[in-house]
RONUMI-903580 format. One record per residue: residue number from 1; chain; x, y, z of N, C-alpha, C, O in turn. Coordinates in pm, whole numbers. Atoms other than C-alpha are relative to their C-alpha. Layout:
BEGIN
NUM;A;X;Y;Z;X;Y;Z;X;Y;Z;X;Y;Z
...
This chain:
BEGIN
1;A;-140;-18;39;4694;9127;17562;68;-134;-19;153;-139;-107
2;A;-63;79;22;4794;8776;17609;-48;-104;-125;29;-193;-164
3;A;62;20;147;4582;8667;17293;75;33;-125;119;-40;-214
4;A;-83;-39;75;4742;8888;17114;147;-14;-64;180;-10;-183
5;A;-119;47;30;5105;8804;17167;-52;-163;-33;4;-220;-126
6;A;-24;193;102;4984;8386;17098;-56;62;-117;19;28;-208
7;A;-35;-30;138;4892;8535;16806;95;21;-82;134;-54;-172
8;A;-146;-18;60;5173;8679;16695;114;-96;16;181;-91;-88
9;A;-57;91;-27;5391;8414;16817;-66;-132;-80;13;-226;-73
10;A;57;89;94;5173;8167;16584;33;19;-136;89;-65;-205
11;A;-44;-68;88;5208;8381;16318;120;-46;-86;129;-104;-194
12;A;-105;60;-9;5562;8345;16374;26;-100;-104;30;-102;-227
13;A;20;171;42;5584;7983;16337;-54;-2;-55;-2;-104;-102
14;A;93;38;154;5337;7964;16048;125;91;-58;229;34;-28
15;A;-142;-21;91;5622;8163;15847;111;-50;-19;178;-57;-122
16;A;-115;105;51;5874;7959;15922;-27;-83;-51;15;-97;-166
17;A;70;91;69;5695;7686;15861;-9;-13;-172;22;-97;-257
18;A;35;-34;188;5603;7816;15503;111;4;-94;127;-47;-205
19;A;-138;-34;73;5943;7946;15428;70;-159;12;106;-221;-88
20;A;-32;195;29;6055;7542;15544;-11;-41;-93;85;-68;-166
21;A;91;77;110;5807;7399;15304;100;60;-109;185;-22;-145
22;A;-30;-73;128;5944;7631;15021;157;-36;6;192;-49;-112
23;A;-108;-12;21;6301;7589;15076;55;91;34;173;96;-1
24;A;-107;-106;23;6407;7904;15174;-3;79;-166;61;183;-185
25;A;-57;-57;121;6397;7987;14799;-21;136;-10;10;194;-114
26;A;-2;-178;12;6334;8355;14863;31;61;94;-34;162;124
27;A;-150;-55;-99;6627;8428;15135;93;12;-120;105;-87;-193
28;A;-118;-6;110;6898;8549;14881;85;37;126;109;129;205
29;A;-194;-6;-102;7211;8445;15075;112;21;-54;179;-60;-118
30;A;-109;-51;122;7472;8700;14940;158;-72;30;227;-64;132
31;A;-93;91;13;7752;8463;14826;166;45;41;180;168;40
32;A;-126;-112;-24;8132;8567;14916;98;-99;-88;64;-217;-82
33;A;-124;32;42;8449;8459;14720;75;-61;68;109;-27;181
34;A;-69;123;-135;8640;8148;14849;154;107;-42;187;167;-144
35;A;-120;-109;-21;8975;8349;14959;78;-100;-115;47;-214;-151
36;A;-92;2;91;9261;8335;14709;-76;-8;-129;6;-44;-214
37;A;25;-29;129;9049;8371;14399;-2;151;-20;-10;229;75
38;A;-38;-108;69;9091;8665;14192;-119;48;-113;-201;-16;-178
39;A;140;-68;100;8860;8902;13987;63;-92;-153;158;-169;-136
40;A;-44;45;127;8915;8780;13583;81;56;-47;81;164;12
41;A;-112;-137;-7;9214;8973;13442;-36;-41;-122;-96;-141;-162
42;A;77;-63;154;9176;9140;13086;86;-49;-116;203;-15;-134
43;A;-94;99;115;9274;8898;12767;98;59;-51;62;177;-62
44;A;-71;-43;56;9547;8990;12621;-28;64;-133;-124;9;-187
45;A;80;-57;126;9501;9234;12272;41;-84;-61;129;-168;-41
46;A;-10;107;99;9438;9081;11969;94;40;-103;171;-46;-145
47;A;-41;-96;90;9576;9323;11734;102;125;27;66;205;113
48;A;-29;-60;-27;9831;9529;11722;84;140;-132;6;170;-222
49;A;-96;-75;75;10109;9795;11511;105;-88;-37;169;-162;37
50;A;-96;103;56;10322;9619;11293;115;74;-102;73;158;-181
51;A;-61;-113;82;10638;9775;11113;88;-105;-104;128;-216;-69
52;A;-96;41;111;10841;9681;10782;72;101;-69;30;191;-142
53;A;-79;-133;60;11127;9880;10694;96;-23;-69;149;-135;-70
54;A;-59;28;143;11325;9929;10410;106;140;-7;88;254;-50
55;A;-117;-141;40;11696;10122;10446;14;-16;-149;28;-118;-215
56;A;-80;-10;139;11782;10257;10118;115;21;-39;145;131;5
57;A;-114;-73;17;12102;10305;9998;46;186;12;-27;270;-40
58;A;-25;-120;-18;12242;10630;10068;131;98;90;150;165;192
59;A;-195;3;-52;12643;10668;10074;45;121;54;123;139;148
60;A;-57;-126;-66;12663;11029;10094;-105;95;-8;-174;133;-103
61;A;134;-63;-83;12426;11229;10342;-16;134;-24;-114;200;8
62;A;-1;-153;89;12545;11570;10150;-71;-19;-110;-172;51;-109
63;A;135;50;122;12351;11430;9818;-130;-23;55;-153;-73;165
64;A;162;22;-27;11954;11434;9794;-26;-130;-24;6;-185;-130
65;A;-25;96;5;11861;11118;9914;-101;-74;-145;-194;-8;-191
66;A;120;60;63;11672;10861;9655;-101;11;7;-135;-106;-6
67;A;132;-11;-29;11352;10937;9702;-90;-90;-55;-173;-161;1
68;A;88;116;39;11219;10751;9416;-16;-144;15;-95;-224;-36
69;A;-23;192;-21;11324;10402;9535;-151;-3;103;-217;-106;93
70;A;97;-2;-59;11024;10510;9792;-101;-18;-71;-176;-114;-52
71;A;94;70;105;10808;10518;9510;-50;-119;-83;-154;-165;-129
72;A;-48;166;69;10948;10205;9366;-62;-57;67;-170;-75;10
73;A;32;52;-91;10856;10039;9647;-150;-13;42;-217;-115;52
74;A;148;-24;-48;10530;10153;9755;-96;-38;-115;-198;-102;-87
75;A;77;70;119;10386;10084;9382;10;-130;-42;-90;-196;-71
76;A;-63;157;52;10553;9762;9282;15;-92;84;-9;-202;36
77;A;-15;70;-60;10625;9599;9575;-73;19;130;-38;-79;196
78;A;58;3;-88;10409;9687;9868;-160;6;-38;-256;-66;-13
79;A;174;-59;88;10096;9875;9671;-88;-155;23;-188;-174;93
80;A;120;111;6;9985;9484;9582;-2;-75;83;-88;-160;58
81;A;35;57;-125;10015;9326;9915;-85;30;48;-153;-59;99
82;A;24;-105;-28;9848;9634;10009;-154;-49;12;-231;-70;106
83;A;126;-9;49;9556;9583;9785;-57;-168;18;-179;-186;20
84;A;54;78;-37;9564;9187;9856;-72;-47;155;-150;-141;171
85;A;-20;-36;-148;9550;9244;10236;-91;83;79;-102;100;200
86;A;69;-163;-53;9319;9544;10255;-82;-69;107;-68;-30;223
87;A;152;13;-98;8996;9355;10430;76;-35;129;8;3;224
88;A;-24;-11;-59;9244;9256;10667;105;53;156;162;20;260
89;A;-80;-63;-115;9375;9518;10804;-104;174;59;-159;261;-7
90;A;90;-157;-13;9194;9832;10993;61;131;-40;9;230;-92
91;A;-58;-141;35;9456;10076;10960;140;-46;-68;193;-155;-46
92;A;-112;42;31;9769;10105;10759;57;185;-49;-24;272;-80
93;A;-24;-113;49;9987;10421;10667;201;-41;-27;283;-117;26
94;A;-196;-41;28;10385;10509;10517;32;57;126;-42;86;220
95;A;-89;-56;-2;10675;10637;10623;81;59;-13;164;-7;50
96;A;-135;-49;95;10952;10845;10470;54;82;108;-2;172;169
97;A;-129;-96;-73;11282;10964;10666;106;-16;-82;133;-112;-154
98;A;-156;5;52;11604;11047;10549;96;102;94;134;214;60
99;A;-148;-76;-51;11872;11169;10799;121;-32;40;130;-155;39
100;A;-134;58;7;12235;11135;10871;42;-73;140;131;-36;218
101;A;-50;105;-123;12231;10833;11146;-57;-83;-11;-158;-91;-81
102;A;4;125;18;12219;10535;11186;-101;-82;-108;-57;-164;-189
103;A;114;30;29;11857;10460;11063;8;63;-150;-66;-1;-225
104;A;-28;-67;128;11955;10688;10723;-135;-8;-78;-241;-19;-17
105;A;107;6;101;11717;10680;10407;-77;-129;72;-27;-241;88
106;A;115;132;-23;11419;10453;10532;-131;22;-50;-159;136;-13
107;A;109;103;41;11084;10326;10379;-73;-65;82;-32;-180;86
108;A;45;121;-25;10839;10161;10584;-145;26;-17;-194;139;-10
109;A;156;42;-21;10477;10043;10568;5;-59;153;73;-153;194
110;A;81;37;-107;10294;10043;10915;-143;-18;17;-232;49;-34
111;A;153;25;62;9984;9871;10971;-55;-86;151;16;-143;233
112;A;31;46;-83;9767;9751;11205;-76;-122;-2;-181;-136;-66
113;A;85;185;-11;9654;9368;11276;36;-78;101;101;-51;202
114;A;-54;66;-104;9671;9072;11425;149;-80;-65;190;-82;-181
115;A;-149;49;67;10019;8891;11397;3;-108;-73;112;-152;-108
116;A;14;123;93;9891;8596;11193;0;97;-129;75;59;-220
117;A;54;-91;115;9765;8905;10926;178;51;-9;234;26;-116
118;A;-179;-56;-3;10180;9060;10999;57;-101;-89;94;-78;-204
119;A;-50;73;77;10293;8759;10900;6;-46;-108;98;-111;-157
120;A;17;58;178;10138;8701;10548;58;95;-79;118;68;-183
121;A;-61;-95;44;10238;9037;10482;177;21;-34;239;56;-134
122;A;-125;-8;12;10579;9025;10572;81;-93;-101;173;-61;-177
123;A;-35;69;126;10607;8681;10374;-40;46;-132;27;17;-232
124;A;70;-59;176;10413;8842;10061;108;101;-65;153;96;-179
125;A;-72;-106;60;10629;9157;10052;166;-94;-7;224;-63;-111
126;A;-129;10;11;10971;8996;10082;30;-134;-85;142;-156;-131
127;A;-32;51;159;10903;8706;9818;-29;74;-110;-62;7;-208
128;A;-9;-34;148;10886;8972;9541;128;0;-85;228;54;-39
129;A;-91;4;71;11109;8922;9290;82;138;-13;194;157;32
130;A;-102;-124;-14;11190;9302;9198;41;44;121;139;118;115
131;A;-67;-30;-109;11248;9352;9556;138;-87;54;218;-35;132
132;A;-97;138;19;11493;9044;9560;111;113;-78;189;185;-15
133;A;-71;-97;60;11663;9252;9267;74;102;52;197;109;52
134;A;-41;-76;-49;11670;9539;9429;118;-16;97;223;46;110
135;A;-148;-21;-157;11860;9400;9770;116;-37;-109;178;63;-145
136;A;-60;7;99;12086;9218;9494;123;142;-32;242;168;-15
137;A;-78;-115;33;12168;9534;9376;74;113;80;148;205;43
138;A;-35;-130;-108;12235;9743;9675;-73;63;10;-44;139;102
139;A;83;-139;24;11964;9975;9611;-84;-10;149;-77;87;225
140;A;53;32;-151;11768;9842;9940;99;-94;89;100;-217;98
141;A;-131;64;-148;12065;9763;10227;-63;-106;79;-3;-209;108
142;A;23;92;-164;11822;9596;10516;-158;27;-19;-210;133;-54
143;A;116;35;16;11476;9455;10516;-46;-36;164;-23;-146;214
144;A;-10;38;-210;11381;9478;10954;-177;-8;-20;-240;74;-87
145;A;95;18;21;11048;9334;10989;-26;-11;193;68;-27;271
146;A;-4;11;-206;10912;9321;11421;-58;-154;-10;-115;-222;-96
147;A;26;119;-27;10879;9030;11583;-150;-53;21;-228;33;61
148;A;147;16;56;10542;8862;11533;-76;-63;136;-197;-74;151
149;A;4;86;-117;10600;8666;11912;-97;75;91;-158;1;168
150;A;67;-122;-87;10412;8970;12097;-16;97;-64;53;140;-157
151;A;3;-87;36;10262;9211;12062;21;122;47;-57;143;139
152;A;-68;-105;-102;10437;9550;12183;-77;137;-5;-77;222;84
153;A;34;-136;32;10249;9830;12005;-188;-19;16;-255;15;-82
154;A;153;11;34;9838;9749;12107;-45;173;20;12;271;67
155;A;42;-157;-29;9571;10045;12069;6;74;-130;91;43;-213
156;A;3;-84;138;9501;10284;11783;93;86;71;82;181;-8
157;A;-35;-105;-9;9743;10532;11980;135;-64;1;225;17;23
158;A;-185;62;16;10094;10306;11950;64;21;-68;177;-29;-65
159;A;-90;-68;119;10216;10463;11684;3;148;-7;56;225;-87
160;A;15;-159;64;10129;10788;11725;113;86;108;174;40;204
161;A;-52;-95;-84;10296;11082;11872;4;-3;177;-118;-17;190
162;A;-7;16;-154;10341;11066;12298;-28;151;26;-94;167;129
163;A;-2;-192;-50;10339;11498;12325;-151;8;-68;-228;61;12
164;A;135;-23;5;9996;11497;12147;-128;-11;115;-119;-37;235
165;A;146;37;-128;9658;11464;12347;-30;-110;-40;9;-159;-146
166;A;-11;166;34;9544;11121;12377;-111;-40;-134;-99;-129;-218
167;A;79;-5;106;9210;11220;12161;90;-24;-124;69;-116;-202
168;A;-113;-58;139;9494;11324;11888;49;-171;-73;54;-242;-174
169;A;-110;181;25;9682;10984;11935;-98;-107;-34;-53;-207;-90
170;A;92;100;62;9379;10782;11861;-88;40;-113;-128;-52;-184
171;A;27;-49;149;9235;10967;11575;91;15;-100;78;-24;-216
172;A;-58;-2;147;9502;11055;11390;85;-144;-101;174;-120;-182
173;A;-69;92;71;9614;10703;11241;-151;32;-127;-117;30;-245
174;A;65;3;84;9293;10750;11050;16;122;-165;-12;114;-284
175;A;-48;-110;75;9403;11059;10881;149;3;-70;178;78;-162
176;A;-111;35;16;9728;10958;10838;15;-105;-126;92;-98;-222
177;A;15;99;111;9635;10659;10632;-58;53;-102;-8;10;-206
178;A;62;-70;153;9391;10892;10353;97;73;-6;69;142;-104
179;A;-117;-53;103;9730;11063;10290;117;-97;-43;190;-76;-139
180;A;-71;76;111;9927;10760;10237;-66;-45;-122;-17;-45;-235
181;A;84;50;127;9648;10625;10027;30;79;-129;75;32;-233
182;A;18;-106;118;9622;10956;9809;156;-20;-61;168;-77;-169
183;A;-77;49;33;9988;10941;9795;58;-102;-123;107;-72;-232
184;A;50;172;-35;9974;10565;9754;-39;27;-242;18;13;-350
185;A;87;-26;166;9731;10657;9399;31;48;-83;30;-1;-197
186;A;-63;-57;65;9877;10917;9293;143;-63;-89;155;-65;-212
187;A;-98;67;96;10225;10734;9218;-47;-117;-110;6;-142;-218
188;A;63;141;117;10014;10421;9044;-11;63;-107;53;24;-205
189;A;97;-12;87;9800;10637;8840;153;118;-65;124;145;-182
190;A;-128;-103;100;10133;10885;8688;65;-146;-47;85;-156;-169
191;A;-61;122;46;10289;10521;8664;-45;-84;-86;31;-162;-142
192;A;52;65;79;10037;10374;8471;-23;84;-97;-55;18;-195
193;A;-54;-53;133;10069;10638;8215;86;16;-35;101;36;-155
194;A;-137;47;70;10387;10606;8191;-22;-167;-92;6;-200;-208
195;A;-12;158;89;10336;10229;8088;-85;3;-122;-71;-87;-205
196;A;50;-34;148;10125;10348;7802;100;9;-95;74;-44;-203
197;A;-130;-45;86;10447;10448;7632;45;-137;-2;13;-225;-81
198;A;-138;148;47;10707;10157;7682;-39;-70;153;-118;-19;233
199;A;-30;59;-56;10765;9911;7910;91;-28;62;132;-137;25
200;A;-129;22;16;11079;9928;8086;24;-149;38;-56;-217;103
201;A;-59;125;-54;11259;9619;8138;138;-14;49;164;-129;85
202;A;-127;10;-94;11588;9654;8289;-11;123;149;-59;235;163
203;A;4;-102;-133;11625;9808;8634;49;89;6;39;146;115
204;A;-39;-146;-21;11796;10112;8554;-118;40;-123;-110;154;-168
205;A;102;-39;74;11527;10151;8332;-126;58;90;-170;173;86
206;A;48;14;-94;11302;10077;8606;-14;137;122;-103;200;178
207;A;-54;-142;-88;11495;10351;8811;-27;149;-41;-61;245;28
208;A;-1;-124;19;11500;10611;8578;-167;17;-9;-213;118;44
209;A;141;-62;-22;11100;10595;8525;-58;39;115;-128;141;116
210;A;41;-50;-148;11020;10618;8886;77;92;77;44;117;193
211;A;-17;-102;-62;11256;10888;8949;-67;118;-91;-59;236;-58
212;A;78;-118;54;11037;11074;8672;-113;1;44;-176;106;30
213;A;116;-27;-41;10733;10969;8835;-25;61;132;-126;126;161
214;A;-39;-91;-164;10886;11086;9239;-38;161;-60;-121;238;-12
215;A;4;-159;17;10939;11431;9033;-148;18;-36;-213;20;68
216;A;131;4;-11;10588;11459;8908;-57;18;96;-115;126;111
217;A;84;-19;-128;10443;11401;9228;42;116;84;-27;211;124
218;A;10;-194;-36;10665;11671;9378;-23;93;-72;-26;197;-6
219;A;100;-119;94;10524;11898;9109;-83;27;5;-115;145;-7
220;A;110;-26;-32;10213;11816;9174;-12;15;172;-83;114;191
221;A;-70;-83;-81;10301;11872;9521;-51;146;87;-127;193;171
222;A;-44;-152;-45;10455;12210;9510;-112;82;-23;-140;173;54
223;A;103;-39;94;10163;12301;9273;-156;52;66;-226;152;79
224;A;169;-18;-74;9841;12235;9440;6;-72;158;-60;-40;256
225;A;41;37;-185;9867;12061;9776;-32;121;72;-110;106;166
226;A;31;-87;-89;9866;12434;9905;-154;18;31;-193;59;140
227;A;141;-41;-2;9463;12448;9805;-20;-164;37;-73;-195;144
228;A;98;124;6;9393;12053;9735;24;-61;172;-66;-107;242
229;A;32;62;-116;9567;11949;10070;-35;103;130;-139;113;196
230;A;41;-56;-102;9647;12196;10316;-125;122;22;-152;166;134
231;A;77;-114;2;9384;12472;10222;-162;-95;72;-242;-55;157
232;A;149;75;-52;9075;12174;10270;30;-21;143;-30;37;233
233;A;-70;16;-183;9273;12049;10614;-96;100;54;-203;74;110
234;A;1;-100;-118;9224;12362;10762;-153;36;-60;-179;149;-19
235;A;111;-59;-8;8843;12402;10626;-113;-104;59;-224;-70;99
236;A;29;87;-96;8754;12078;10778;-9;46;203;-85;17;294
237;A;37;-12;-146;8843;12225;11112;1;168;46;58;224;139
238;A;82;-119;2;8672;12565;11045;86;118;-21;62;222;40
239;A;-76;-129;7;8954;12800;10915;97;68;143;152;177;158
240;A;-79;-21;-197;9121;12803;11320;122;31;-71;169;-39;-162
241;A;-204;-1;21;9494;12936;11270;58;-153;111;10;-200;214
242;A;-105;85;-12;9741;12671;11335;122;-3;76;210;17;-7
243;A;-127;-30;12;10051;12681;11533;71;-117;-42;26;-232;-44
244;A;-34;85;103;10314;12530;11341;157;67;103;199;181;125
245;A;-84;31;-26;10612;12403;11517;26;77;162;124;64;235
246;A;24;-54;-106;10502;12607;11804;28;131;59;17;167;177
247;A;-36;-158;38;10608;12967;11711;-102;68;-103;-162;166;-60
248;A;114;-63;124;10372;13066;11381;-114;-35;25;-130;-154;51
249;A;148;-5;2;10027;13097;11405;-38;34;-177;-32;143;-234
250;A;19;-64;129;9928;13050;11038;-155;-93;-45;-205;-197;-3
251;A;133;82;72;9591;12993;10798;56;-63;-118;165;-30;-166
252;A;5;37;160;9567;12802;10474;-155;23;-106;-153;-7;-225
């Protein structure tokens, strides 16, 4: 028996020994955090929701407001920012309100980037000349662009609805934007057959073609959006009834 333990007790000591020689290098001594440091905290976003808005004139809230100055706008003066701008931006979609406060007839393009990308935009759209004209004329009151210092709106869901589900709020900017687009095309491509004909050159010229090309589009519209837009909508997400406004249960 007492063989045994100087054995083991040799043993011993030959392991330390070994582990000596070696350094220790295969003891992993778990390290601890010198007090007052802090985990890494999460960079700030890069990208965010960016808004440019455009009151229109609109003196009396009993008259139908302008509509086509929206058109004006979106073809002539935003459309080619739009199209110089595209690669950098992920998402972008309209706006159209018209009611009787404060905010009245408004216009805006919202879009998502970073605020260096906001900023070329905002300078691009507000050196256009016919938009120049326009304020000039009264026809566009107030040009409110957000501040470029921070960013307030990060997230694909900062623009969207707050009562939706959060799935909702981060998908739907994508859906949102293929109907400004279509939109968006639609006024170019009625506008560029108009310019087959004449050319206008004075701004009530200007005016009256793009309130024939607004009507058009609500024609086409009233016409077919029931099959081309809302009838596909609803076959995309398998013919499900709808409630609508939170009373009707309806199909398209």
């Amino acid at each position: 028996m007492r063989y045994l333990r100087l054995n083991r007790s040799m043993a011993a000591v030959f392991v330390l020994a070994v582990l000596s020689a070696a350094g220790c290098s295969s003891l992993a001594v778990p390290s601890h955090p010198a007090a007052g440091i802090t985990a890494e905290e999460p960079s700030p976003p890069r990208e965010g929701w960016w808004n440019i808005r455009f009151k229109i004139y609109w003196p009396d809230t009993s008259e139908k407001p302008s509509w086509y100055v929206d058109a004006l706008l979106a073809d002539r003066v935003v459309g080619p920012v739009l199209a110089r701008h595209r690669r950098d931006l992920a998402l972008w979609r309209f706006h159209r309100r018209a009611a009787d406060d404060d905010s009245g007839h408004q216009f805006s393009l919202i879009f998502y980037g970073t605020p260096a990308t906001a900023r070329k935009i905002y300078k691009a759209i507000e050196a256009n000349p016919l938009l120049e004209e326009m304020k000039t004329r009264g026809l566009v009151v107030r040009i409110a662009c957000d501040d470029t210092d921070n960013i307030r709106r990060p997230g694909l869901e900062g623009q969207s609805d707050r009562h939706w589900s959060p799935v909702v709020q981060k998908s739907w900017p994508y859906f949102i934007m293929g109907v400004s687009e279509m939109w968006l095309d639609l006024v170019h491509r009625i506008a560029d057959e108009e310019r087959q004909t004449t050319e206008p050159a004075t701004m009530e010229e200007i005016q009256e073609r793009y309130r024939k090309i607004n009507a058009r589009v609500d024609e086409l519209w009233g016409k077919e959006g029931g099959h081309a837009f809302l009838h596909h909508l609803n076959a995309v997400f398998g013919y499900e009834p709808v409630t609508v406004r939170g009373k009707y249960q309806v199909s398209f």
